[in-house]
N, CA, C and O atoms as a GROMACS GRO file, in nm:
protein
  432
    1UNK      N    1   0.084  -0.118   0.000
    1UNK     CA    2   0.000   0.000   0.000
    1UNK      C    3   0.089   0.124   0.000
    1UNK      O    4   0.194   0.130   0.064
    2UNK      N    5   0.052   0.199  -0.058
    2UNK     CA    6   0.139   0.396  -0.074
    2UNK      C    7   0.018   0.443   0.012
    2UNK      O    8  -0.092   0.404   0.051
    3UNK      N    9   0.102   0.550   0.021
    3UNK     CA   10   0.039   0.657   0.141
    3UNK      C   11  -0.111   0.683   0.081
    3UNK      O   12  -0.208   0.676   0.156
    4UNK      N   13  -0.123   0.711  -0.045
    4UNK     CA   14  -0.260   0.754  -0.116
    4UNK      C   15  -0.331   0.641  -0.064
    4UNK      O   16  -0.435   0.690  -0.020
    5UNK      N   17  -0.334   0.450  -0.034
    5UNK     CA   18  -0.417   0.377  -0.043
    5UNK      C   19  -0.441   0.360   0.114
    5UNK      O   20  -0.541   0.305   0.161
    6UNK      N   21  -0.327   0.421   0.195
    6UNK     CA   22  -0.342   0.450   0.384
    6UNK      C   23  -0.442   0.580   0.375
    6UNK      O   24  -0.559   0.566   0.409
    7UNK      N   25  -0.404   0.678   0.338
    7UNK     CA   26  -0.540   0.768   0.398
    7UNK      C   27  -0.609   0.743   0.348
    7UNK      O   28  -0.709   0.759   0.418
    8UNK      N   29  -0.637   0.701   0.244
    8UNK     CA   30  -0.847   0.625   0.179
    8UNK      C   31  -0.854   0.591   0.279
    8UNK      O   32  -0.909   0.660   0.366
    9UNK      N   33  -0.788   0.442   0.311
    9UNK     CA   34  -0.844   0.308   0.382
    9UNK      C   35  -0.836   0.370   0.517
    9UNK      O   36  -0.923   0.317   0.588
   10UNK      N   37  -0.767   0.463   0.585
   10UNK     CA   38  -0.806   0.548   0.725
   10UNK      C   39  -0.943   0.606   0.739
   10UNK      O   40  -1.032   0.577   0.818
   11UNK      N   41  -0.938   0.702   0.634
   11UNK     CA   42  -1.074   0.775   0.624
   11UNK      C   43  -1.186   0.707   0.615
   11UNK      O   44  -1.278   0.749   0.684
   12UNK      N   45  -1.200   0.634   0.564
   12UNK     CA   46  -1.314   0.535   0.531
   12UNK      C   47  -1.330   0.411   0.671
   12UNK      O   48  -1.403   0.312   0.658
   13UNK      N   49  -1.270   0.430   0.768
   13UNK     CA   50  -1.262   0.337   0.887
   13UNK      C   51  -1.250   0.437   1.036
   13UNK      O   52  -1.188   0.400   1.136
   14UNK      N   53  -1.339   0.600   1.021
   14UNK     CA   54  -1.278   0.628   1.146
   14UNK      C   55  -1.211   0.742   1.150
   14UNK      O   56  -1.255   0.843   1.204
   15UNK      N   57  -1.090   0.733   1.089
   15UNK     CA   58  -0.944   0.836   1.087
   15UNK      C   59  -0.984   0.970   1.027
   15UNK      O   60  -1.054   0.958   0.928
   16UNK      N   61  -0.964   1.055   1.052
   16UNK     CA   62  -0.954   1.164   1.041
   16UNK      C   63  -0.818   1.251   1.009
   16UNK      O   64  -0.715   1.213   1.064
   17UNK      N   65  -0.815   1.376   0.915
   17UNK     CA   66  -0.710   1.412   0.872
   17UNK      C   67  -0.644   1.562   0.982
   17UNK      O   68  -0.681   1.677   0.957
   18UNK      N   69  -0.562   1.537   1.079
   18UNK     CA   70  -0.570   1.611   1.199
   18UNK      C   71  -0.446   1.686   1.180
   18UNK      O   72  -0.373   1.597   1.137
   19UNK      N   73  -0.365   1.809   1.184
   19UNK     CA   74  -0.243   1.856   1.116
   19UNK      C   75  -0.143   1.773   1.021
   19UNK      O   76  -0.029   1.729   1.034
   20UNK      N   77  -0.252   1.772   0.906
   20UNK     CA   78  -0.183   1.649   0.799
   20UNK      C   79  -0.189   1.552   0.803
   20UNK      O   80  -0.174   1.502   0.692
   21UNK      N   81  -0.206   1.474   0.892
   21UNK     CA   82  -0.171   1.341   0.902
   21UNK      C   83  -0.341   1.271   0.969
   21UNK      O   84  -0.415   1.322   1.053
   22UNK      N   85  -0.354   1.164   0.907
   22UNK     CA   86  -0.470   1.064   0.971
   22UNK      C   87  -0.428   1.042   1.112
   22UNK      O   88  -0.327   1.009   1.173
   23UNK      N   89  -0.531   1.070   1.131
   23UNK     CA   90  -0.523   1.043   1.310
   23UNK      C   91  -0.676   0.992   1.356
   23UNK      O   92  -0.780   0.995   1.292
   24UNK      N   93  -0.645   0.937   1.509
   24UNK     CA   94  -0.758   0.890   1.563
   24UNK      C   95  -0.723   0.964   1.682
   24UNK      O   96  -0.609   1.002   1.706
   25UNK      N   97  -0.882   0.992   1.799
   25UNK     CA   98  -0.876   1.093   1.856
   25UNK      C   99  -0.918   1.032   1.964
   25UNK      O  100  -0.935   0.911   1.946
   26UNK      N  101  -0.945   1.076   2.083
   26UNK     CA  102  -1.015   1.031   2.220
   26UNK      C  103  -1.164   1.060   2.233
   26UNK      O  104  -1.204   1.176   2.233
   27UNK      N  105  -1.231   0.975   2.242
   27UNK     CA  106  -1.386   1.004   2.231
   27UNK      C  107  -1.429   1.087   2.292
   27UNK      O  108  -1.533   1.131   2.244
   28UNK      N  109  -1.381   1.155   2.424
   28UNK     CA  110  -1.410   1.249   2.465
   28UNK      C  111  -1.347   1.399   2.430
   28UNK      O  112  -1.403   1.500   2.471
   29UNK      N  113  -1.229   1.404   2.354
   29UNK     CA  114  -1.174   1.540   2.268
   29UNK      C  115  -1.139   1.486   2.159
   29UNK      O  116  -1.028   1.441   2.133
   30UNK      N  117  -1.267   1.489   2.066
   30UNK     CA  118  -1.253   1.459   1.916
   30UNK      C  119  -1.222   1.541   1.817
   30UNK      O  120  -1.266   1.521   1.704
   31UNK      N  121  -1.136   1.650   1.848
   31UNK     CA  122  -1.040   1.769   1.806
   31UNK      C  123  -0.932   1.732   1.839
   31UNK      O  124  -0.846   1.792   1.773
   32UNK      N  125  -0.864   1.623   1.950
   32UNK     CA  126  -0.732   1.629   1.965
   32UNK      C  127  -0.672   1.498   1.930
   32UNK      O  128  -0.713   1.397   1.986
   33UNK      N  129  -0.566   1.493   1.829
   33UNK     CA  130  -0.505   1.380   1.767
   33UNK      C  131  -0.455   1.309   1.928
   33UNK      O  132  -0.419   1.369   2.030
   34UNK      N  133  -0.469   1.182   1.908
   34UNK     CA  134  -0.358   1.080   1.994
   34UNK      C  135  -0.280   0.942   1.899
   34UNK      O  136  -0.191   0.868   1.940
   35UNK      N  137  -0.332   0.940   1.791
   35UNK     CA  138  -0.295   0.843   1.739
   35UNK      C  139  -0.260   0.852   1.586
   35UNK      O  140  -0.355   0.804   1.523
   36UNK      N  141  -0.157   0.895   1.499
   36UNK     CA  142  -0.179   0.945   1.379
   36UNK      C  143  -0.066   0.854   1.305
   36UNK      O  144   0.007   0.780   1.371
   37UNK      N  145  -0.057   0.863   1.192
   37UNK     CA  146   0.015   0.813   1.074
   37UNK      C  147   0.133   0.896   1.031
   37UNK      O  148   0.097   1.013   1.031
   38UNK      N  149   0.234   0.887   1.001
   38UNK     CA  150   0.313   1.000   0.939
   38UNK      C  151   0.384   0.928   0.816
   38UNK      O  152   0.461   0.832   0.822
   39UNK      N  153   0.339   0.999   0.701
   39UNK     CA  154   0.458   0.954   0.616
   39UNK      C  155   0.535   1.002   0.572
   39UNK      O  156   0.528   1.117   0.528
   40UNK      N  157   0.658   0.914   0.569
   40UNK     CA  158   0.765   0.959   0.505
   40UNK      C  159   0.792   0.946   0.329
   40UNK      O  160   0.697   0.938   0.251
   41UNK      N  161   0.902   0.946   0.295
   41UNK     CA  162   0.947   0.894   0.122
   41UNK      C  163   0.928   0.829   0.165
   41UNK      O  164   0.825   0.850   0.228
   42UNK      N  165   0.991   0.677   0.192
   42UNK     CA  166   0.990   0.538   0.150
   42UNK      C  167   0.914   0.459   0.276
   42UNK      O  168   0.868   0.347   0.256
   43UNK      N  169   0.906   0.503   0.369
   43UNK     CA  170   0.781   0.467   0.486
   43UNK      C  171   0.659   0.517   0.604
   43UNK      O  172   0.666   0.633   0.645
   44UNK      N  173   0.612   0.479   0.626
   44UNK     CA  174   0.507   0.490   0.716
   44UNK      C  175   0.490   0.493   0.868
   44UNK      O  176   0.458   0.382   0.911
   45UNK      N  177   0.498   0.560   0.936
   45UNK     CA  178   0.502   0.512   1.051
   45UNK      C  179   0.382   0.545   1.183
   45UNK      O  180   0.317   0.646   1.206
   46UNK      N  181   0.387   0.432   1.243
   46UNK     CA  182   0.223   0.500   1.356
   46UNK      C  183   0.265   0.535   1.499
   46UNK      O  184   0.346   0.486   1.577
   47UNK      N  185   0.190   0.629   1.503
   47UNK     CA  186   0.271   0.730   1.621
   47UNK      C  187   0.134   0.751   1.700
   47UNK      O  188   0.022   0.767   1.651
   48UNK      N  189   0.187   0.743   1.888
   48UNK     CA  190   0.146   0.791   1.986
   48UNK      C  191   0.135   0.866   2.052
   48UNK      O  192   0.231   0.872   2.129
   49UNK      N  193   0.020   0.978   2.078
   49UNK     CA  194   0.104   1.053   2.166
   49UNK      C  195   0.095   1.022   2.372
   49UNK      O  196   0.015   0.971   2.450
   50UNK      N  197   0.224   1.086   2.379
   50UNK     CA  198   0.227   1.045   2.539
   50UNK      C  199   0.155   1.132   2.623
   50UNK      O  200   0.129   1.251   2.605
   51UNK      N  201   0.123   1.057   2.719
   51UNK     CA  202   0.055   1.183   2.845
   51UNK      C  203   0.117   1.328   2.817
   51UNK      O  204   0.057   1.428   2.777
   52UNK      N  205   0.212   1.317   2.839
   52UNK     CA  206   0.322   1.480   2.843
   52UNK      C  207   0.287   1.551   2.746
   52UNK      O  208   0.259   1.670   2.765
   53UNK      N  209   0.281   1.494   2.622
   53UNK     CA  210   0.243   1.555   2.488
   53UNK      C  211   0.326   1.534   2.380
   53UNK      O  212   0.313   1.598   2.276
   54UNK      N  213   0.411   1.451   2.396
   54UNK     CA  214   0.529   1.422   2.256
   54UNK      C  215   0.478   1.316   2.215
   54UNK      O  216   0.392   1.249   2.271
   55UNK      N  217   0.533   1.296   2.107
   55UNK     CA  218   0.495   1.166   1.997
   55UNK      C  219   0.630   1.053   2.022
   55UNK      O  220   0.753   1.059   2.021
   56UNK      N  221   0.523   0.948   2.043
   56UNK     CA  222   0.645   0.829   2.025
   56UNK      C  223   0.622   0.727   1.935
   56UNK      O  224   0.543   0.639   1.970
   57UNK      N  225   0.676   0.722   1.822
   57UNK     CA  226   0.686   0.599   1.710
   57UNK      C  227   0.681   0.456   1.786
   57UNK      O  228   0.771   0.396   1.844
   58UNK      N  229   0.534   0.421   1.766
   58UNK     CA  230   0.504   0.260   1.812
   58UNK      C  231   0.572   0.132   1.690
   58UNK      O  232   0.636   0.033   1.726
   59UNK      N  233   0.540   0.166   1.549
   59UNK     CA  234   0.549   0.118   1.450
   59UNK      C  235   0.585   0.159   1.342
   59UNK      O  236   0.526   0.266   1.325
   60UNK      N  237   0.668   0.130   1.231
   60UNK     CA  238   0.693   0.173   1.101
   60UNK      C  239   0.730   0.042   1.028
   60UNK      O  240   0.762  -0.067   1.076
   61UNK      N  241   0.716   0.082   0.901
   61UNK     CA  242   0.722  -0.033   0.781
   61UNK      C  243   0.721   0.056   0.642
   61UNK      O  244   0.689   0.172   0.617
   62UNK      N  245   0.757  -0.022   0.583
   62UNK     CA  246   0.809   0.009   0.434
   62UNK      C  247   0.690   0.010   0.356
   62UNK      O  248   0.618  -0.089   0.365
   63UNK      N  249   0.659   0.097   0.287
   63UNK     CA  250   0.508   0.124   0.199
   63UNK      C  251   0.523  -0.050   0.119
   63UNK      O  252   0.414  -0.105   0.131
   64UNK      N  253   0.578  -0.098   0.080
   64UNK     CA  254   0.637  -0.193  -0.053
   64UNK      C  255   0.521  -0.338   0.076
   64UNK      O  256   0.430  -0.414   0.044
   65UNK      N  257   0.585  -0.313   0.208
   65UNK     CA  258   0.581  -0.433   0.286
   65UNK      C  259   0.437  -0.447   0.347
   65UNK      O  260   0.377  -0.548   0.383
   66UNK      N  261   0.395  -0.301   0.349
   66UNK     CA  262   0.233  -0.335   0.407
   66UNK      C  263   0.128  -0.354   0.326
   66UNK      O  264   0.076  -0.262   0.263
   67UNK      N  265   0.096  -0.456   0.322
   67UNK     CA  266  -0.061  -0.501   0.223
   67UNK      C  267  -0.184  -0.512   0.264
   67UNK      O  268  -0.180  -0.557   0.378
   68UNK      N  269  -0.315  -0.491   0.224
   68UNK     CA  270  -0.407  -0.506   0.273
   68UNK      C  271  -0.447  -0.601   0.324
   68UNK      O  272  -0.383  -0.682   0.257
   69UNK      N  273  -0.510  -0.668   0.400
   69UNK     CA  274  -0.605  -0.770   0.437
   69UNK      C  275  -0.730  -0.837   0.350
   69UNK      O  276  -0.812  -0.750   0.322
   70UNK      N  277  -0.758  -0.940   0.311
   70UNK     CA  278  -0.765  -0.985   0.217
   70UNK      C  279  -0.949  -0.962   0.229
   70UNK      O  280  -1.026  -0.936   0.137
   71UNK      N  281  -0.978  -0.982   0.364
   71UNK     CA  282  -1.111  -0.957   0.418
   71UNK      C  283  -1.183  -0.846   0.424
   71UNK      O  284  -1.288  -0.818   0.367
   72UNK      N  285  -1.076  -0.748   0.545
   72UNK     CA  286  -1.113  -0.654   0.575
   72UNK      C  287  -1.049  -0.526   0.552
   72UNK      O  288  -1.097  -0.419   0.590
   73UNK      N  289  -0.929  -0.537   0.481
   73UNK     CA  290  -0.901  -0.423   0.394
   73UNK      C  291  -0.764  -0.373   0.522
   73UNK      O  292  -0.690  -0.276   0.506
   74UNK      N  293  -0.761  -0.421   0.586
   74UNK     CA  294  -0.722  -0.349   0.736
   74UNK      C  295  -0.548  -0.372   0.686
   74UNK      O  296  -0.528  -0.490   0.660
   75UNK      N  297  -0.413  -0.276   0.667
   75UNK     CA  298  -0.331  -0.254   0.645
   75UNK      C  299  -0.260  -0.412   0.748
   75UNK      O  300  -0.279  -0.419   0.870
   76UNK      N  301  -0.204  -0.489   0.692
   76UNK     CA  302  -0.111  -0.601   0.780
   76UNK      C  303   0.040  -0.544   0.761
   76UNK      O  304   0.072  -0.456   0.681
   77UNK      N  305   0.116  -0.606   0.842
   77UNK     CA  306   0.278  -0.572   0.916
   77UNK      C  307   0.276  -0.402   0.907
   77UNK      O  308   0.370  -0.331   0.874
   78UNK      N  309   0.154  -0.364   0.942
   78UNK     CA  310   0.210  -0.221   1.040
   78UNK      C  311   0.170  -0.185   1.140
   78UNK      O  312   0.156  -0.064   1.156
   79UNK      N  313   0.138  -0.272   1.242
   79UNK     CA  314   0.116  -0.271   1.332
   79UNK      C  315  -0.038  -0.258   1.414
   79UNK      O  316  -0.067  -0.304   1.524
   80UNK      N  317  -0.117  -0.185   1.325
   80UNK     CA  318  -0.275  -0.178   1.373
   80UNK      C  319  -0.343  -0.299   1.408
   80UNK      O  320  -0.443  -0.295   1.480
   81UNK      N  321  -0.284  -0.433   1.351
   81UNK     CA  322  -0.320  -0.530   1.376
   81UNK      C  323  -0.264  -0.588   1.544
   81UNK      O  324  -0.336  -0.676   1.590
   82UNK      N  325  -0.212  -0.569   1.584
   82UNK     CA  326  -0.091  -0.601   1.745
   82UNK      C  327  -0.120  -0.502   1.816
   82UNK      O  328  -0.133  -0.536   1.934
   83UNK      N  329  -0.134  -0.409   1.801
   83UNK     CA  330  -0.166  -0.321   1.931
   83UNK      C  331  -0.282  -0.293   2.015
   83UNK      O  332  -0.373  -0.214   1.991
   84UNK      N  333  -0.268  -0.362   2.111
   84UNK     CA  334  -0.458  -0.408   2.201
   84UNK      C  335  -0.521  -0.258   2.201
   84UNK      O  336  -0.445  -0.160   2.197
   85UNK      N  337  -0.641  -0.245   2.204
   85UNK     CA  338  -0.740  -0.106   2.154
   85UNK      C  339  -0.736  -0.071   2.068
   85UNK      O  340  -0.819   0.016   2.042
   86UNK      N  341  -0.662  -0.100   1.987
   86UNK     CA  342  -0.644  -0.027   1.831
   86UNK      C  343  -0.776  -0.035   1.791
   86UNK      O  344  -0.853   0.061   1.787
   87UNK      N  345  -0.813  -0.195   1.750
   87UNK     CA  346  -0.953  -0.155   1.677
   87UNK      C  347  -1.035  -0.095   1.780
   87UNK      O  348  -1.071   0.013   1.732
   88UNK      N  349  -1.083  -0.109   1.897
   88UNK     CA  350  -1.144  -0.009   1.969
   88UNK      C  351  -1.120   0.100   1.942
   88UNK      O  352  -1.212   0.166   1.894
   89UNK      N  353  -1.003   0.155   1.957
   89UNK     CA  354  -1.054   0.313   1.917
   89UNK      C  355  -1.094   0.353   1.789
   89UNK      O  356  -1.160   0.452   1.757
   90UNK      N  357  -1.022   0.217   1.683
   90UNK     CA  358  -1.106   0.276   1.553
   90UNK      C  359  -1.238   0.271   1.516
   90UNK      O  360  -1.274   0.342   1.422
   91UNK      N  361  -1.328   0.189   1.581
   91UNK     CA  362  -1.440   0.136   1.597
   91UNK      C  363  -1.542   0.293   1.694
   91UNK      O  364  -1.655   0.342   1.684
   92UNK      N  365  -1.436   0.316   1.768
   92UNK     CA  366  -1.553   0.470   1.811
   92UNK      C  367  -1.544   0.554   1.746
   92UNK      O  368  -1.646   0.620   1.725
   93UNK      N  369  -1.412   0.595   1.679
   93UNK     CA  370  -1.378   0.713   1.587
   93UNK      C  371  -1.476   0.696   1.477
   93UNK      O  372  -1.533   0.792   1.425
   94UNK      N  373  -1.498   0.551   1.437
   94UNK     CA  374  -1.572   0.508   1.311
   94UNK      C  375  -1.747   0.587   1.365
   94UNK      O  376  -1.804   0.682   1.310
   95UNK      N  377  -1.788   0.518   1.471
   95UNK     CA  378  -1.902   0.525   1.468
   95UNK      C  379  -1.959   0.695   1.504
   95UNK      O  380  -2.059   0.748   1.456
   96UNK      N  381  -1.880   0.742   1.582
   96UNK     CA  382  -1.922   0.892   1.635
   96UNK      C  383  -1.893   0.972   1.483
   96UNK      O  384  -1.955   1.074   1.456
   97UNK      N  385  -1.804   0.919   1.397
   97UNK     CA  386  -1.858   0.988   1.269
   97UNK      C  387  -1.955   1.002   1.205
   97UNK      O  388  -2.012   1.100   1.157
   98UNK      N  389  -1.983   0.840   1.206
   98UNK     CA  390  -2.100   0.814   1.144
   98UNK      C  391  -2.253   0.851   1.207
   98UNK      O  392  -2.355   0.856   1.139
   99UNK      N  393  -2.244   0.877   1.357
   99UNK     CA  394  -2.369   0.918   1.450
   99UNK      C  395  -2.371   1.073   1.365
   99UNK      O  396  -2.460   1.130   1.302
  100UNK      N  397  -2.226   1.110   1.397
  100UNK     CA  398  -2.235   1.311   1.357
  100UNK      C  399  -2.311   1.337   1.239
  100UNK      O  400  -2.396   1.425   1.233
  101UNK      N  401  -2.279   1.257   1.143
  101UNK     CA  402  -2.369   1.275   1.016
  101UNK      C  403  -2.498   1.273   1.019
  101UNK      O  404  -2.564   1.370   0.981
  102UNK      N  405  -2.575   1.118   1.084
  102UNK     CA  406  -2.673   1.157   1.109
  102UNK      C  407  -2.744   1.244   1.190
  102UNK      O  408  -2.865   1.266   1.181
  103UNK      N  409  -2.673   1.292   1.264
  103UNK     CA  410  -2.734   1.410   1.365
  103UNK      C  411  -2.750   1.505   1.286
  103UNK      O  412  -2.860   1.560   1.297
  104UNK      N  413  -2.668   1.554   1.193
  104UNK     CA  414  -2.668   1.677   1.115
  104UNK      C  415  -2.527   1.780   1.154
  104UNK      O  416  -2.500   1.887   1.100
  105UNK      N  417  -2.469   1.727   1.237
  105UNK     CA  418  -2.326   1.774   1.286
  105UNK      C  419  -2.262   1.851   1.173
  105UNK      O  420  -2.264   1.812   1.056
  106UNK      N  421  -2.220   1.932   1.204
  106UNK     CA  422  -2.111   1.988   1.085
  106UNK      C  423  -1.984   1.998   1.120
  106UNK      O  424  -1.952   2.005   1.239
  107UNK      N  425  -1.902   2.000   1.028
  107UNK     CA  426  -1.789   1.903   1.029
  107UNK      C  427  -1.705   2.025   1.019
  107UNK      O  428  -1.736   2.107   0.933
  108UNK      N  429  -1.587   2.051   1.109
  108UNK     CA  430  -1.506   2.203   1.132
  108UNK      C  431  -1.382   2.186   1.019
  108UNK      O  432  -1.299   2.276   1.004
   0.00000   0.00000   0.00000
């Protein structure tokens, strides 16, 4: 997957585009990134942020090395798959989008 086929497959699951980069947010401050993507030239990497407020690189991989999931589309060897809550938080990010719409929410 290239960066173009990571932010589709983000956006379309949740992720949001938060100072550049796809990110996932805390259900209770859904303005503030904690979990985002950064890419580089030749890789990808998924980043945390810490209590304090800095970012710490959990995972990276080579655009060439991460492929989709054959099922669920879900990016394999970069880590979203291994890290416990991951799909939880993508699963609320997903749905409080999808509630906002139907509410009539407008989108900042």
């Amino acid at each position: 997957m290239d960066k173009d086929q990571l932010t589709e497959w983000a956006l379309r699951n949740g992720w949001q585009v938060i100072a550049g980069c796809p990110s996932l947010t805390r259900p209770n401050r859904p303005r503030e990134a904690i979990v985002r993507m950064v890419f580089k030239t030749t890789v990808a990497n998924l980043e945390i942020k810490k209590p304090a407020g800095k970012w710490e690189k959990v995972a990276g991989q080579s655009y060439a090395k991460i492929q989709p999931d054959a099922d669920t589309g879900l990016p394999l060897n970069f880590g979203l798959d291994t890290i416990p809550g991951f799909t939880m938080l993508m699963r609320e990010n997903k749905d409080r989008m999808a509630f906002g719409r139907m509410s009539g929410e407008a989108k900042e």
